[in-house]
FIVOMAR-112399 format. One line per field, with one value per residue: residue number from 0; residue in one letter; z, y, x of N, C-alpha, C, O in turn. Coordinates in nm, 4 decimals. Atoms other than C-alpha are relative to their C-alpha. Layout:
<atoms>
num: c(NUM / ...)
residu: c(A / ...)
nzz: c(Z / ...)
nyy: c(Y / ...)
nxx: c(X / ...)
cazz: c(Z / ...)
cayy: c(Y / ...)
caxx: c(X / ...)
czz: c(Z / ...)
cyy: c(Y / ...)
cxx: c(X / ...)
ozz: c(Z / ...)
oyy: c(Y / ...)
oxx: c(X / ...)
</atoms>
This chain:
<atoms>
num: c(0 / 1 / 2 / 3 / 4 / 5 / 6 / 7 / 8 / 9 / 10 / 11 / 12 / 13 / 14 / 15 / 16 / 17 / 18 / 19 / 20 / 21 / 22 / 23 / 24 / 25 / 26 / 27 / 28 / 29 / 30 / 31 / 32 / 33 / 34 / 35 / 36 / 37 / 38 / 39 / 40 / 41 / 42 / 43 / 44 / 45 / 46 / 47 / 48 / 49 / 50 / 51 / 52 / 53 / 54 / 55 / 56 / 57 / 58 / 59 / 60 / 61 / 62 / 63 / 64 / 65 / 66 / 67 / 68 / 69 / 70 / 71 / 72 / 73 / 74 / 75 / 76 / 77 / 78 / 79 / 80 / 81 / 82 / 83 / 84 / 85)
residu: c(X / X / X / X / X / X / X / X / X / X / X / X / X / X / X / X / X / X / X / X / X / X / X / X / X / X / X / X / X / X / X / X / X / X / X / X / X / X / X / X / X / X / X / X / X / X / X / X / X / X / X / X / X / X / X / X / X / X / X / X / X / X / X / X / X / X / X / X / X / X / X / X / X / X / X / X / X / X / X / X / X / X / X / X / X / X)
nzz: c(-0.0181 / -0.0658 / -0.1297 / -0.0170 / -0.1444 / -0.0808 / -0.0828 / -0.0788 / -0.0746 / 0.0869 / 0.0544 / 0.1051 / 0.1007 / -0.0052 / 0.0804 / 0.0293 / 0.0720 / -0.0160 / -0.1403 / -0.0384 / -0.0221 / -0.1459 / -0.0114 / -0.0198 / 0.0938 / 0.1658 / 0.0475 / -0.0535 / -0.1244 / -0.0123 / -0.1419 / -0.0727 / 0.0933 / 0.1114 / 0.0429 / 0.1527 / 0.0939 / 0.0370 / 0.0255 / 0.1263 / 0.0154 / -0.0055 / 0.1162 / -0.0279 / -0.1058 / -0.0653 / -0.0037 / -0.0743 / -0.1416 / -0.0033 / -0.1133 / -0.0247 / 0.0971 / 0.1583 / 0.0132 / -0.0127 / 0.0556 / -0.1176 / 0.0958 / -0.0391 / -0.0093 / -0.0102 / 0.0578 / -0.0807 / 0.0004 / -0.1055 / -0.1548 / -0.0307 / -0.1629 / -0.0480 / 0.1092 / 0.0221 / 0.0828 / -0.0923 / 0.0581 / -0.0324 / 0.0136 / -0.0737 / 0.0695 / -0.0494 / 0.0013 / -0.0590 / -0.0752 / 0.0325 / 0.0141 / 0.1349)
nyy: c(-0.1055 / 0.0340 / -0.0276 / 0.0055 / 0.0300 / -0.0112 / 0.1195 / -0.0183 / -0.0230 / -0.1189 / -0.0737 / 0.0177 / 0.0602 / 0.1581 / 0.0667 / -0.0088 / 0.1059 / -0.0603 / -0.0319 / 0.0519 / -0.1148 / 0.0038 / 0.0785 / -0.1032 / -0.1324 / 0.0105 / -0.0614 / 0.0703 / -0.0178 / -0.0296 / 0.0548 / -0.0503 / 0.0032 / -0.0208 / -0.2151 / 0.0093 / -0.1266 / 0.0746 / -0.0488 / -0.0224 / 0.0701 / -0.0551 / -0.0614 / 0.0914 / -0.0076 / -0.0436 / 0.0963 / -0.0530 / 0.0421 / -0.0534 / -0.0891 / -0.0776 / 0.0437 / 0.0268 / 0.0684 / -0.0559 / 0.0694 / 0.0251 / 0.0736 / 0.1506 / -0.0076 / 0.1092 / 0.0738 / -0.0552 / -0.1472 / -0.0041 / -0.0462 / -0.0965 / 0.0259 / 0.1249 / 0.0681 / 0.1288 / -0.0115 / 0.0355 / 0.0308 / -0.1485 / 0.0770 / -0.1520 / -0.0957 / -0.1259 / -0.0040 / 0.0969 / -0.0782 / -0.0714 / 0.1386 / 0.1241)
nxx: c(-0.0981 / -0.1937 / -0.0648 / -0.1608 / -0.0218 / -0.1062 / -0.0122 / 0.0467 / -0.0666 / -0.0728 / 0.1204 / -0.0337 / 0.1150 / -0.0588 / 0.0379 / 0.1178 / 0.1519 / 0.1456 / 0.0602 / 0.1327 / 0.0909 / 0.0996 / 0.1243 / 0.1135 / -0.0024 / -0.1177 / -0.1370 / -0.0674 / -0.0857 / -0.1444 / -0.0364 / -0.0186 / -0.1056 / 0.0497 / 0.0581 / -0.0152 / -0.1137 / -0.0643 / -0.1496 / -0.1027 / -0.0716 / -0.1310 / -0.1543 / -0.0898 / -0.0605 / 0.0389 / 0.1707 / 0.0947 / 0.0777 / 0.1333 / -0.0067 / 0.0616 / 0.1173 / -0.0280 / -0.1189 / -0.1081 / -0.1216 / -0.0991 / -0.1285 / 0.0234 / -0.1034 / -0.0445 / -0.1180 / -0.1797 / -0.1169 / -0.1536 / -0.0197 / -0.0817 / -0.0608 / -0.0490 / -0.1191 / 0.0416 / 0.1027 / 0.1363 / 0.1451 / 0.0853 / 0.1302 / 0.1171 / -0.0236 / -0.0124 / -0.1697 / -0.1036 / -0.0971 / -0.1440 / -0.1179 / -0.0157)
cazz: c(-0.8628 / -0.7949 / -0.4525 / -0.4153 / -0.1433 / 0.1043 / 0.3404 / 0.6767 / 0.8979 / 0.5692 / 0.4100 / 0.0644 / -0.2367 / -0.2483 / -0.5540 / -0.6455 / -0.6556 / -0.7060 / -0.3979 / -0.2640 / -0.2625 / 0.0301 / 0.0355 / 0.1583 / -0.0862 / -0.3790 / -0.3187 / -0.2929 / 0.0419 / 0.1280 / 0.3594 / 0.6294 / 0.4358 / 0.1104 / -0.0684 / -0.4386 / -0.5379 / -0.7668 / -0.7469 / -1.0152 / -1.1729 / -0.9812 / -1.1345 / -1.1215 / -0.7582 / -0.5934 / -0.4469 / -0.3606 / 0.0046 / 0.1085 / 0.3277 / 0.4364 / 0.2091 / -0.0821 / -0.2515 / -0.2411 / -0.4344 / -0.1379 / -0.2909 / -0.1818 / -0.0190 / 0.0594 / 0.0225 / 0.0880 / 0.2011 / 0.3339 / 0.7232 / 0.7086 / 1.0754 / 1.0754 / 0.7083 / 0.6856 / 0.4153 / 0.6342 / 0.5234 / 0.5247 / 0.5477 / 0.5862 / 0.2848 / 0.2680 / 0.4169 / 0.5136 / 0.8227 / 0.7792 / 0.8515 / 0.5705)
cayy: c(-0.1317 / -0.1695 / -0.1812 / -0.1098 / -0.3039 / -0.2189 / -0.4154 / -0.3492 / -0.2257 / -0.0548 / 0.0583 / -0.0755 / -0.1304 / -0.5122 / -0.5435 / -0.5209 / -0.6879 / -0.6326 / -0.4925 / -0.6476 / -0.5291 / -0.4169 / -0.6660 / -0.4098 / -0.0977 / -0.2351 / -0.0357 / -0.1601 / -0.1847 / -0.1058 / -0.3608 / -0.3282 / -0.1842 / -0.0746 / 0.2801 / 0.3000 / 0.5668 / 0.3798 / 0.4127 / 0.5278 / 0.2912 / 0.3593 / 0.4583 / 0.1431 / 0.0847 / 0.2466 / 0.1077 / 0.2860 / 0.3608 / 0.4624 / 0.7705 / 1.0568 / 0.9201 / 0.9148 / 0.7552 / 0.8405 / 0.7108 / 0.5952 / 0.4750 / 0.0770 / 0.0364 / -0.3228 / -0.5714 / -0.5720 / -0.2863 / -0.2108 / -0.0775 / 0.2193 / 0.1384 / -0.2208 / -0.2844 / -0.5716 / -0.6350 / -0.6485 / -0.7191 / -0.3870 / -0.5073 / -0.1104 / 0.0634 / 0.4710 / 0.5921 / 0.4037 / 0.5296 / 0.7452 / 0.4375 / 0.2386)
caxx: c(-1.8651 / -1.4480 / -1.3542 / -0.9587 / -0.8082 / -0.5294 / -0.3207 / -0.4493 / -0.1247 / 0.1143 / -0.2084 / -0.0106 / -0.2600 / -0.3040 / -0.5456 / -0.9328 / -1.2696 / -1.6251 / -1.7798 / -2.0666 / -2.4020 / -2.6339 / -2.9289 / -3.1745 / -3.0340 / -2.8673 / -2.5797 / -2.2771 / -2.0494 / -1.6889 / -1.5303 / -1.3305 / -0.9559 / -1.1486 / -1.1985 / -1.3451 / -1.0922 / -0.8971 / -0.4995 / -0.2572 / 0.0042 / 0.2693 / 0.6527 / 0.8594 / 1.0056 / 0.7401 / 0.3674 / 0.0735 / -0.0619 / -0.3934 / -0.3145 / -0.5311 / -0.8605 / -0.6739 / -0.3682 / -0.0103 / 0.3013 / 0.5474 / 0.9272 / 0.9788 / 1.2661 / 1.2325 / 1.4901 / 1.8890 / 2.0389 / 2.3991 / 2.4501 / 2.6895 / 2.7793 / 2.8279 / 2.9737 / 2.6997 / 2.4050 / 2.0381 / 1.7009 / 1.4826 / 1.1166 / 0.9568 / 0.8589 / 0.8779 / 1.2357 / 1.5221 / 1.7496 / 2.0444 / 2.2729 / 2.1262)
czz: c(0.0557 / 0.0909 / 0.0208 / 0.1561 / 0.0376 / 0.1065 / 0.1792 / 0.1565 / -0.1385 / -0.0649 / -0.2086 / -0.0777 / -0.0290 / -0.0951 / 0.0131 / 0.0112 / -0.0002 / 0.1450 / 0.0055 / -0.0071 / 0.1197 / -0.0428 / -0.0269 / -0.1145 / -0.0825 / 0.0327 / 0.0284 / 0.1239 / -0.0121 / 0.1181 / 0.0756 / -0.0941 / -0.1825 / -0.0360 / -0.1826 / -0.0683 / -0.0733 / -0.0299 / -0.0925 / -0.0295 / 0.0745 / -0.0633 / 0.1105 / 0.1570 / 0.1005 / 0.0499 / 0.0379 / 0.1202 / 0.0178 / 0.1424 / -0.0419 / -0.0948 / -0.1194 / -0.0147 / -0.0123 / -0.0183 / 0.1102 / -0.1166 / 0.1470 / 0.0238 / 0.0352 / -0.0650 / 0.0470 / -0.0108 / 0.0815 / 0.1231 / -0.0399 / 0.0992 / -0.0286 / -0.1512 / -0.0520 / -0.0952 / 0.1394 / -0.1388 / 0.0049 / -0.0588 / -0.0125 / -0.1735 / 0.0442 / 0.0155 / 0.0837 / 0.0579 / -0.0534 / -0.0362 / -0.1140 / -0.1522)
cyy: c(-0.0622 / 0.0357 / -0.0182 / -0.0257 / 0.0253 / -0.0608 / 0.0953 / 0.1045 / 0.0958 / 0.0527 / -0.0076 / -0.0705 / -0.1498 / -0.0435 / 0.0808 / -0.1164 / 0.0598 / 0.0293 / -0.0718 / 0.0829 / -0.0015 / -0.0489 / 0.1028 / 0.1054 / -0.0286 / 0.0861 / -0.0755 / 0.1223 / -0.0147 / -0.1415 / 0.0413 / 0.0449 / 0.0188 / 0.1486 / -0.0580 / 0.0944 / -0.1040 / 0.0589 / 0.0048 / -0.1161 / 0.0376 / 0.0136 / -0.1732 / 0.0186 / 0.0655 / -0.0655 / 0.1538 / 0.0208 / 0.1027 / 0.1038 / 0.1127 / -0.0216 / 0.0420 / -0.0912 / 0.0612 / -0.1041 / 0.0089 / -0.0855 / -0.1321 / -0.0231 / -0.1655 / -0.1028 / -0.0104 / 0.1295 / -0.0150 / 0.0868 / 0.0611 / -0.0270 / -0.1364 / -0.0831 / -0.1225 / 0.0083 / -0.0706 / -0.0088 / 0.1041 / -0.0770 / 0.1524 / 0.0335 / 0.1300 / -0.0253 / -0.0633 / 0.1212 / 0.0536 / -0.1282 / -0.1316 / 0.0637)
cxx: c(0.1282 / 0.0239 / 0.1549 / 0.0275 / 0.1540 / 0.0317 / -0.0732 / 0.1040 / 0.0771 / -0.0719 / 0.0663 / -0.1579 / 0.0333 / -0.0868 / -0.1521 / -0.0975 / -0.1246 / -0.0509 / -0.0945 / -0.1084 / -0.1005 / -0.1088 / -0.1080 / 0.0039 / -0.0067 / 0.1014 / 0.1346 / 0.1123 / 0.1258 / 0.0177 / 0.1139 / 0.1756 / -0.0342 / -0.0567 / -0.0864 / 0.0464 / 0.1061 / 0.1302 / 0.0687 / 0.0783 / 0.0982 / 0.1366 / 0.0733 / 0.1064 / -0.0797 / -0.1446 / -0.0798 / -0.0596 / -0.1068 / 0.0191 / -0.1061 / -0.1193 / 0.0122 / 0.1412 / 0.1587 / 0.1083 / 0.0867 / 0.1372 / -0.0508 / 0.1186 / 0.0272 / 0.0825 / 0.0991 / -0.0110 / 0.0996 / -0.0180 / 0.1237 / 0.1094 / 0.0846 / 0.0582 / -0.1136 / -0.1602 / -0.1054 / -0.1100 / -0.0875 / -0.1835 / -0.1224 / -0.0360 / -0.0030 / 0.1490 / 0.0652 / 0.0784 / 0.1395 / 0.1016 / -0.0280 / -0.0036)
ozz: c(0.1384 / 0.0951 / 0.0383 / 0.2576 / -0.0420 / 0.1757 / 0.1739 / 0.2463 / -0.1396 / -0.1143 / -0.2919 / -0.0386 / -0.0555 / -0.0957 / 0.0784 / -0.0241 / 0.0589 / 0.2305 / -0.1036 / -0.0033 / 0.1765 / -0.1270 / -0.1345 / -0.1759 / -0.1570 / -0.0751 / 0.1156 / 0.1341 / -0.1025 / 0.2079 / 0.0313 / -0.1671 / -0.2665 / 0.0169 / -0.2417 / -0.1778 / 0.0032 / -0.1051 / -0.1532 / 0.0549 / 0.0146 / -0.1828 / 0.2283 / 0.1627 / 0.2058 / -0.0269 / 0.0784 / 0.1431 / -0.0339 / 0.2567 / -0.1577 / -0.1650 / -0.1975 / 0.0793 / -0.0429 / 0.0517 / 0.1472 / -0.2165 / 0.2421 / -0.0762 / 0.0304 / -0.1870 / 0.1658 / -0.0991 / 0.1817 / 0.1034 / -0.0737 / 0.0868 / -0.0309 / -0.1570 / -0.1518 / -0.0661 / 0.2169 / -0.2606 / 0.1176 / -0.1600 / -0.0006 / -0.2439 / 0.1659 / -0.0391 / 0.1948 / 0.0067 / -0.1303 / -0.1425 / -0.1506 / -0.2502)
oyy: c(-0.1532 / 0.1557 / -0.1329 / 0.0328 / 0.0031 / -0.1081 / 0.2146 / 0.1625 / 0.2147 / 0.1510 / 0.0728 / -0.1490 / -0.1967 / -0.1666 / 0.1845 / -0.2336 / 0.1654 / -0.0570 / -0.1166 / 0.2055 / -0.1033 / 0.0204 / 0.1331 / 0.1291 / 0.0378 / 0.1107 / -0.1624 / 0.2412 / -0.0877 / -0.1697 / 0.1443 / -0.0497 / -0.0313 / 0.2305 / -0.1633 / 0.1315 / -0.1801 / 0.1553 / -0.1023 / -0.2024 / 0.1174 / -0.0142 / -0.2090 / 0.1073 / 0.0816 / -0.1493 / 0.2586 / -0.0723 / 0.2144 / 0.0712 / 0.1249 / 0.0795 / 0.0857 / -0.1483 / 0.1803 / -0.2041 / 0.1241 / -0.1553 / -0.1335 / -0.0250 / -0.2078 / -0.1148 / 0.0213 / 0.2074 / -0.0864 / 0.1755 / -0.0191 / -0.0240 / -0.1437 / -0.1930 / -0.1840 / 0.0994 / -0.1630 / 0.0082 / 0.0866 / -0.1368 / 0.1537 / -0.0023 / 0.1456 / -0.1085 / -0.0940 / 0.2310 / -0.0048 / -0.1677 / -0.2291 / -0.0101)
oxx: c(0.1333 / 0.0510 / 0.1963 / -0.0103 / 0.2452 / -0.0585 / -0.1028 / 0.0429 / 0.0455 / -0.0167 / 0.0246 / -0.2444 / 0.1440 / -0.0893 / -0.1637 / -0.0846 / -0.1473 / -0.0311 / -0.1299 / -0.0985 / -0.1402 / -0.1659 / -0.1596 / -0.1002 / -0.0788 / 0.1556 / 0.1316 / 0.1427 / 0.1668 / -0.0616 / 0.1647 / 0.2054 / 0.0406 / -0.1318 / -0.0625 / 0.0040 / 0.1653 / 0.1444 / 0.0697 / 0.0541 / 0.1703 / 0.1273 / 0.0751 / 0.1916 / -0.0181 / -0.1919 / -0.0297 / -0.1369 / -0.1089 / -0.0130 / -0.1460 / -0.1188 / -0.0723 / 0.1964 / 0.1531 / 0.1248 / 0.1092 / 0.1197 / -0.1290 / 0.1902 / 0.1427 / 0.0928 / 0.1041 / -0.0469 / 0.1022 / -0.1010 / 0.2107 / 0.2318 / 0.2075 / 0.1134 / -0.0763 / -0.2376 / -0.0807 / -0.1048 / -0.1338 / -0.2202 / -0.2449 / 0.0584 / -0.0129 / 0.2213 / 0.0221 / 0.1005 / 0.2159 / 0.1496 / 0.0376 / 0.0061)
</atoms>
């Protein structure tokens, strides 16, 4: 069975592999950051995150962005939304 994995702190989808299986059951196990709900493609510019025990298209805002305030290009490392001033 396909275990879908997510990063551990942005809960972004980071890929797949076979699950393991329980020795004793045969069934297979989740590890720790793993669902087997498998996530949509997301729409260009956007990723997947594993909220409330399911998935959810988040936009990707990482990358440059311009500062309003200070006139100056920053580095935005968050996905989801970017502050007013950027």
């Amino acid at each position: 069975m396909e275990a879908y994995n997510y990063h551990y702190i942005t809960k972004e989808y980071t890929g797949s592999e076979e699950a393991y299986l329980d020795p004793a059951y045969k069934r297979p196990l989740l590890a720790a950051n793993q669902t087997f709900i498998k996530p949509e493609q997301p729409k260009e510019g956007h990723v997947m995150v594993f909220k409330d025990k399911g998935w959810v298209e988040v936009i990707d805002h990482r990358g440059p962005v311009f500062n309003k305030d200070t006139k100056q290009s920053e580095q935005w490392s968050n996905i989801d939304q970017l502050p007013p001033s950027l």
